[in-house]
C-alpha positions as MATLAB code, in Angstrom:
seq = 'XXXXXXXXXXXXXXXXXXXXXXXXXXXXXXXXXXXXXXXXXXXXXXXXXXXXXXXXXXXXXXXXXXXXXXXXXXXXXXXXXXXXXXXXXXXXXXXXXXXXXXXXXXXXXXXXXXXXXXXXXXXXXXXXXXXXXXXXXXXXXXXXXXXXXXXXXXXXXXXXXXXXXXXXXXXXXXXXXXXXXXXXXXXXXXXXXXXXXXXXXXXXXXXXXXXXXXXXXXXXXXXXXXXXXXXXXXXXXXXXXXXXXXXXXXXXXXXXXXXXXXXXXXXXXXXXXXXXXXXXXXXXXXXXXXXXXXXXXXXXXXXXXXXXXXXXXXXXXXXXXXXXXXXXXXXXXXXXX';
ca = [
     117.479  248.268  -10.078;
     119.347  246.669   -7.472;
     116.929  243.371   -7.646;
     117.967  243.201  -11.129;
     121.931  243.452  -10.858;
     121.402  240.846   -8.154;
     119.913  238.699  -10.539;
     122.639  239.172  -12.853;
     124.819  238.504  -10.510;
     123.520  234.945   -9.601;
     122.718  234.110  -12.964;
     126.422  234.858  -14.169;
     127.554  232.573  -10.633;
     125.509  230.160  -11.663;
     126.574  230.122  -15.443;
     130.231  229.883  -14.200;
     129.315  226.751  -11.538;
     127.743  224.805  -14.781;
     130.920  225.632  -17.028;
     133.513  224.049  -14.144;
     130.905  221.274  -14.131;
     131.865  220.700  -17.777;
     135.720  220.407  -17.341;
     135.061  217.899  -15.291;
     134.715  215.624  -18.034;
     138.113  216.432  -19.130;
     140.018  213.137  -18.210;
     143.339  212.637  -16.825;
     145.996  212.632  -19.426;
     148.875  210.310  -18.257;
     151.753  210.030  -20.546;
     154.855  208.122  -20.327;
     157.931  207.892  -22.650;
     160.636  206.147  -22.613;
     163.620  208.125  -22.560;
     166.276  204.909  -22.242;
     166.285  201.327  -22.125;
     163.234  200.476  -19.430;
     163.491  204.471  -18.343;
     160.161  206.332  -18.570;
     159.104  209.817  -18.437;
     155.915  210.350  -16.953;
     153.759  213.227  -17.314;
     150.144  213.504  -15.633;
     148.132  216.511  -16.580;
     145.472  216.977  -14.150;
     141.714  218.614  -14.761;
     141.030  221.340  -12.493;
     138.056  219.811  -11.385;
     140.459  216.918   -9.505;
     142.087  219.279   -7.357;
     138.784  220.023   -5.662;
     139.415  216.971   -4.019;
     143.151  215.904   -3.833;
     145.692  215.265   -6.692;
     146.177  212.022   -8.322;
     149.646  209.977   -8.311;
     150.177  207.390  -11.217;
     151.653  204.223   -9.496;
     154.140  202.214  -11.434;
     154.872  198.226  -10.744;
     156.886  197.624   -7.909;
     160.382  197.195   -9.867;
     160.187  201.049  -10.994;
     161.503  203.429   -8.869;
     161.009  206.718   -9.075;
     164.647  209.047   -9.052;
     162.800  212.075   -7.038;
     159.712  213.475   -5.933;
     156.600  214.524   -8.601;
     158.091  217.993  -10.181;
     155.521  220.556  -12.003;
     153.156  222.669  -11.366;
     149.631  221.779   -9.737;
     147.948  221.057  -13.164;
     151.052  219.096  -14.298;
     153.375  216.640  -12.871;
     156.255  214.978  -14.158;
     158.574  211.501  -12.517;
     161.212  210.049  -14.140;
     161.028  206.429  -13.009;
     163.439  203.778  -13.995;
     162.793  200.229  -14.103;
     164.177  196.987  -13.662;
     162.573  195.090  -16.912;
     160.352  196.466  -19.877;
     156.809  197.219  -18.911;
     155.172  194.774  -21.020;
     152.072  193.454  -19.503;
     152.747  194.918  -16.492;
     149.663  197.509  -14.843;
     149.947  201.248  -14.050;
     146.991  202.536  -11.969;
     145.437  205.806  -10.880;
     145.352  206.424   -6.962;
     142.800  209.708   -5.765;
     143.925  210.021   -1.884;
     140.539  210.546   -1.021;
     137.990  209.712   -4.185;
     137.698  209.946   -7.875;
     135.712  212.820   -8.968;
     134.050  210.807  -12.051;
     137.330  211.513  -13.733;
     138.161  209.116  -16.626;
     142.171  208.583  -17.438;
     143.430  208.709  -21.290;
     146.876  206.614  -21.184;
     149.803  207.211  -23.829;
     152.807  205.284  -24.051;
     155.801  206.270  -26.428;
     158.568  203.793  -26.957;
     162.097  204.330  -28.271;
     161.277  202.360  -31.129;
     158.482  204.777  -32.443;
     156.004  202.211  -30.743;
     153.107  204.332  -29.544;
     149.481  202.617  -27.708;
     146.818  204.506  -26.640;
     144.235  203.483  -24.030;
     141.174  205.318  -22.049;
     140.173  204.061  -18.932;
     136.835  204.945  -17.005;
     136.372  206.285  -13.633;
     135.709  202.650  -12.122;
     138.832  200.860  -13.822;
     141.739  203.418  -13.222;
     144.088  200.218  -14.045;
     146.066  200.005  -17.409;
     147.805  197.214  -18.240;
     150.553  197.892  -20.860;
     150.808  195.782  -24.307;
     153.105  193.733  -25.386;
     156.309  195.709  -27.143;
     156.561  194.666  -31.116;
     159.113  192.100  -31.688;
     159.939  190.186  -34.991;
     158.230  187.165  -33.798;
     155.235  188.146  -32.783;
     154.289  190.192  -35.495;
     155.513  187.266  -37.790;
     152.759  184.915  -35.866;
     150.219  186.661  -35.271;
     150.365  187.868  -39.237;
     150.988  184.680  -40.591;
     148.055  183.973  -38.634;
     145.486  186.166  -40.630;
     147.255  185.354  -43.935;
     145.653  181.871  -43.499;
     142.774  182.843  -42.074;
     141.897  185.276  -44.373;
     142.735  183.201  -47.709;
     140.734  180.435  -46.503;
     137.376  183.112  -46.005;
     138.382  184.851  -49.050;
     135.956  182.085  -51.219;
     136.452  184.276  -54.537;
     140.155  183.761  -54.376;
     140.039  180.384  -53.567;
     137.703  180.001  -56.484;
     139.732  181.743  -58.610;
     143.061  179.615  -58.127;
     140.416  176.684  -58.697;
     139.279  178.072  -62.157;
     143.580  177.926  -62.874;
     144.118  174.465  -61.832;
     141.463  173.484  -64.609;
     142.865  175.225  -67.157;
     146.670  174.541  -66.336;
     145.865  170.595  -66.407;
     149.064  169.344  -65.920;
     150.703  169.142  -62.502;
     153.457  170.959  -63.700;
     151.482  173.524  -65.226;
     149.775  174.032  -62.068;
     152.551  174.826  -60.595;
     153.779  177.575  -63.063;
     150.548  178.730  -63.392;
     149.786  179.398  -59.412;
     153.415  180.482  -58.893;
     152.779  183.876  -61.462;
     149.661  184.031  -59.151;
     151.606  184.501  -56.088;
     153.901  186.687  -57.432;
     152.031  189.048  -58.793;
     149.400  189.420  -55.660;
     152.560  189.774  -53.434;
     153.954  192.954  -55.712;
     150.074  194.855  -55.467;
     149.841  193.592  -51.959;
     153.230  194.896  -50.890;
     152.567  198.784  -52.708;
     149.176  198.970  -51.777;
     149.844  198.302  -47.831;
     152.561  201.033  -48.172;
     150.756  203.492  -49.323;
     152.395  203.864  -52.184;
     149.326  202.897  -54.813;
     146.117  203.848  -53.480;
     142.793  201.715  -55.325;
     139.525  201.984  -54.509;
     138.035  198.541  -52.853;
     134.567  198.586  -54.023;
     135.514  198.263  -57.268;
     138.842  196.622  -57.293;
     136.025  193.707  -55.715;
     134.180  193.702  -58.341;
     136.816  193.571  -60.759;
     138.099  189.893  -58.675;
     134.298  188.453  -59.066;
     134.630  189.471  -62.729;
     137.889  187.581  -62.938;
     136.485  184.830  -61.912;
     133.553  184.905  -64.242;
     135.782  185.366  -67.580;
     137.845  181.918  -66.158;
     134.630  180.162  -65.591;
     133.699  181.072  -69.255;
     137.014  180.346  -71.015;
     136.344  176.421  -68.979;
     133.180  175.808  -69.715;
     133.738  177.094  -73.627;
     137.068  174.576  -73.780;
     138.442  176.648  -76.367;
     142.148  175.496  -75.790;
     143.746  177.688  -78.921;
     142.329  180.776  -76.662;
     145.063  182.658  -74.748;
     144.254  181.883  -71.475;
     144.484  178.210  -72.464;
     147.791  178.385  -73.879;
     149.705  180.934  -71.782;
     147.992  180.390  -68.420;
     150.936  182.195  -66.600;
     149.815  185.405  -68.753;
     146.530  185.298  -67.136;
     147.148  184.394  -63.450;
     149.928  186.759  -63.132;
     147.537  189.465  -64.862;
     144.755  188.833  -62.839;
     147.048  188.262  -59.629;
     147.991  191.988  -60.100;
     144.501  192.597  -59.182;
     143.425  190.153  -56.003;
     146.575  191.875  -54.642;
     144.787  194.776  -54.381;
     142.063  192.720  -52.405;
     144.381  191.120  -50.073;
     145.488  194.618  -49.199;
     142.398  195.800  -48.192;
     142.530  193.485  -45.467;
     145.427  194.750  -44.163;
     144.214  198.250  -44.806;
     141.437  197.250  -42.033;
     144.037  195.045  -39.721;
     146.929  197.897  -40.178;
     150.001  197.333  -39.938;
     152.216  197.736  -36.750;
     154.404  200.515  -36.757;
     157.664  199.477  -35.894;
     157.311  195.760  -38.025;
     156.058  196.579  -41.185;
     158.344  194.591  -43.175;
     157.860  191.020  -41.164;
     154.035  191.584  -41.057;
     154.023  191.937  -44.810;
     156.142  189.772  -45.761;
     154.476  186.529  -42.444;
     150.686  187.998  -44.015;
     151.555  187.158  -47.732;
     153.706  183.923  -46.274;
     150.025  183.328  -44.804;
     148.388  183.600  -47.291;
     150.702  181.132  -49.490;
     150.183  178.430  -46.860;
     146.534  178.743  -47.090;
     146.519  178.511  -50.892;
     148.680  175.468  -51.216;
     146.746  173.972  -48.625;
     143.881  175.106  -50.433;
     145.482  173.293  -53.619;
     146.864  170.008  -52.121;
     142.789  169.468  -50.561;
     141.370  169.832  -54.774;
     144.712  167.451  -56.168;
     143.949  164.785  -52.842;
     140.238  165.048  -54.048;
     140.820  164.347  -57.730;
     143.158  161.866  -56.873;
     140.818  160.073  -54.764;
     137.944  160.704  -57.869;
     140.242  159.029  -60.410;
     141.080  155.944  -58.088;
     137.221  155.395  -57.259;
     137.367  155.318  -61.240;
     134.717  158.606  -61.550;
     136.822  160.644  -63.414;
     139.155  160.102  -66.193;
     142.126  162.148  -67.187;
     141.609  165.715  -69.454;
     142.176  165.904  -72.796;
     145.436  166.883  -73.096;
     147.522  164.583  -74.363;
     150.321  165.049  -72.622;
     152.104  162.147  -71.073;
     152.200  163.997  -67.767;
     149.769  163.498  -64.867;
     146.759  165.533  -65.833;
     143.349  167.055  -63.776;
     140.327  165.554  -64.403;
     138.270  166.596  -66.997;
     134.462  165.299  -66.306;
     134.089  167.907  -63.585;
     135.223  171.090  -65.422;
     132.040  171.682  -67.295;
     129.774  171.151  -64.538;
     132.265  173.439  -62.199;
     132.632  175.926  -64.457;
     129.083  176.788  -64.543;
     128.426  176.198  -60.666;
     131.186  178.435  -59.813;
     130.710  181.152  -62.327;
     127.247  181.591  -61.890;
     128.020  182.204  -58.016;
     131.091  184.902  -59.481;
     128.613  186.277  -61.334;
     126.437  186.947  -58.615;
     128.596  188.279  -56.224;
     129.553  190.644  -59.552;
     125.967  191.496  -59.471;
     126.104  192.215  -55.719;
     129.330  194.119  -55.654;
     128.764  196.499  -58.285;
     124.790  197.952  -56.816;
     126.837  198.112  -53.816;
     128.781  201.164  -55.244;
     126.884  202.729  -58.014;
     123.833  202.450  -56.175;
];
């Protein structure tokens, strides 16, 4: 009887040692927040398992100073340290007086702003180096930024304003045509990245490719007492309603910063204007060039404005919708399969 309570015994020891094993990998929380103008708050929760062999002190750059000695109890500490400029890009570390138990260290920074970063650091990189804070500007360049990049990836929408310069013709036309383009995508892209209209993307994908096909089709028939010939405004605004919803989707997997949501949507849409008339001014500097090498003649609209060529619609029409049309193909088995 008494070999088997003994057994007990060491089994239950044993079953306790292998339970404190697994707090150990608990990490290090280490918060700070910033109570003031370049004043911080910070909070260090400790695992037990660290105590074993000495507690950790967070270290601050050299312009903080701390206004008294770590308060708390032994599991959690708390500093106020005041600083002489804003912590941006500047590194906090982790010091063990003697050595670091395995012991990983989760970061968290709250500014007075409502800016919040998050960071985890492992065991053999107890150094955090803080981000940037959110300011106008760089939000507005680094959005702008992925505006252009994104509209000159995004080949269906590029196609798509291509398919309107054909049927607007006229330079003028273009112009009214592609400007109900951009306002409508900015309106969709604006209440989708808020939140406040939720679409699914598979399908609102589709939808664009399909766009793009019904364009192709309305060139390459050259009905011009159709709609779409006559009101081409109608139809880029209506359809711009829709690749709104696609731009947003990009920011959906960017996000948005949280303390500049108005500059980054209003530099990403900016973005993706500059990409689109860049976009533009490449196809009218091409056609130009086409009509001076004397390849092309003028469309057959009469008017006595300057007009887009009209040998290359046909053949365009059916290169670019047949490529819509696949990616239509593509995007659809993608969700109903």
């Amino acid at each position: 009887m008494r070999v088997l309570i003994s057994l007990s015994v060491l089994l239950i020891a044993q079953f306790l040692a292998f339970a404190l094993q697994a707090h150990e990998s608990r990490p290090l929380l280490v918060e700070l927040t910033e109570r003031a103008p370049n004043t911080f708050s910070v909070t260090w929760k400790i695992p037990p398992s660290a105590l074993s062999v000495t507690s950790p002190v967070v270290v601050l750059p050299a312009g903080c100073k701390a206004s008294a000695d770590p308060a708390g109890t032994r599991l959690v500490k708390r500093q106020l340290h005041k600083c002489q400029s804003d912590l941006s890009g500047e590194k906090i570390r982790i010091e063990f007086p003697g050595y670091n138990p395995s012991i990983s260290t989760m970061f968290r920074m709250a500014r007075l702003s409502g800016q919040k970063h998050t960071a985890i650091k492992s065991p053999n990189d107890p150094v955090w180096t803080v981000p940037d804070r959110e300011s106008t500007a760089s939000v507005a360049r680094q959005y702008l930024t992925l505006g252009v990049e994104h509209i000159l990836k995004g080949y269906d929408h590029l196609l798509f304003v291509a398919c309107l310069m054909f049927i607007a013709g006229t330079w003028r036309r273009i112009l009214v045509t592609i400007t109900g383009f951009t306002v409508a995508h900015s309106i969709t892209l604006a209440l989708a990245a808020l939140d406040l209209v939720r679409v699914p993307v598979p399908p609102v994908e589709a939808a664009i490719a399909l766009s793009i096909v019904f364009l192709a089709t309305e060139i390459a028939r050259d009905r011009r007492d159709t709609l779409t010939w006559r009101f081409p405004i109608a139809v880029s605004s209506s359809f711009g309603l829709l690749h709104g919803f696609g731009f947003a989707s990009v920011l959906g997997e960017i996000g948005l910063p949280q303390t500049e949501v108005p500059a980054a949507l209003l530099f990403f849409n900016l973005g993706v204007e500059i990409g689109q008339i860049a976009f533009v001014a490449v196809l009218i500097a091409a056609f130009a060039a086409l009509k001076a090498a004397g390849l092309v003649s003028g469309s057959k609209d009469q008017s006595t404005q300057k007009k887009m060529p009209a040998h290359l619609s046909t053949p365009a029409a059916y290169v670019i919708g047949t490529l819509a049309a696949y990616w239509l193909c593509e995007r659809v088995a993608g969700f109903v399969a």
